[in-house]
C-alpha positions in Angstrom: 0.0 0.0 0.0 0.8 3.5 -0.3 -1.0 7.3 -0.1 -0.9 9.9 -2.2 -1.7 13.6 -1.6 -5.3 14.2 -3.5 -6.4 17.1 -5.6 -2.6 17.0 -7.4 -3.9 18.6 -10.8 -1.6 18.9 -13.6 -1.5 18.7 -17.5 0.8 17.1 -19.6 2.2 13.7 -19.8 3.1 12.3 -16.2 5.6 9.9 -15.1 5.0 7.0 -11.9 6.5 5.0 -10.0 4.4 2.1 -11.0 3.2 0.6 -13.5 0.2 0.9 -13.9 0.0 3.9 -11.5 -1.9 3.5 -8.3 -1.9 7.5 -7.1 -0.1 10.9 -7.5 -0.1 13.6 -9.4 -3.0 13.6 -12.4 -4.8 15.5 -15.1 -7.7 17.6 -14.3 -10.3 15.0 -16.3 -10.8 11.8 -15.0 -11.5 9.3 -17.4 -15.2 7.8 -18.0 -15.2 4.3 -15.9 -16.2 1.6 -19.1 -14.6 -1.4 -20.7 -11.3 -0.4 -22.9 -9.9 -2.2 -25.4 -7.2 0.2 -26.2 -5.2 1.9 -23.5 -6.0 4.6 -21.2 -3.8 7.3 -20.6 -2.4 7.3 -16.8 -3.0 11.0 -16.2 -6.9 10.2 -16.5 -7.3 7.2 -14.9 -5.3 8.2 -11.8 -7.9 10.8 -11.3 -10.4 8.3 -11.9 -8.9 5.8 -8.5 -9.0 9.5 -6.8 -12.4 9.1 -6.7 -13.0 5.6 -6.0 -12.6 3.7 -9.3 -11.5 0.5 -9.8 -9.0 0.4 -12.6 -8.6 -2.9 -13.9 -5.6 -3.5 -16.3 -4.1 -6.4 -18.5 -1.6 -7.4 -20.7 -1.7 -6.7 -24.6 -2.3 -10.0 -26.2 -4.4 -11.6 -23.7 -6.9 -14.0 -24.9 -10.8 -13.3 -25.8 -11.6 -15.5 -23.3 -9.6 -14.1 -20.6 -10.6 -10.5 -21.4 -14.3 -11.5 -21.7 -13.7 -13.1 -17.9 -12.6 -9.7 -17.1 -15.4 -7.6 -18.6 -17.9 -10.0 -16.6 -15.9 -9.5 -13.1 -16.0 -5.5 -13.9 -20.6 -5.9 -14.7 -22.1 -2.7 -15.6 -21.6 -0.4 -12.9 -20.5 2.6 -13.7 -20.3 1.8 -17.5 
């Protein structure tokens, strides 16, 4: 685990310490919570975990199946 100071607005292209981010510094517009098949950029998802989103990444190339598996665990909500 680890905190981050909120409310850290910035624009621009960010760097973090992990990958994918779990906190810091983002951009002021968080990103819309849905299902992704191309990738997000950090700056807007950060902001999105800010305000209690569950950002769920994977792995280019993983299978139909498995990305279908993940699609059902993430349901509707906020979509």
């Amino acid at each position: 685990t680890t905190s981050y100071p909120a409310a850290q607005h910035l624009s621009g292209s960010l760097t973090y310490r992990e990958s994918p981010p779990m906190g810091g510094p983002h951009n002021v517009v968080w990103q819309t919570c849905w299902v992704y098949a191309a990738p997000l950029h950090n700056e807007h998802a950060v902001h999105s975990l800010e305000h209690g989103a569950v950002w769920i990444t994977y792995r280019p190339g993983l299978s139909a199946a498995d990305v279908q598996r993940l699609q059902t665990l993430a349901g509707s909500e906020g979509r």
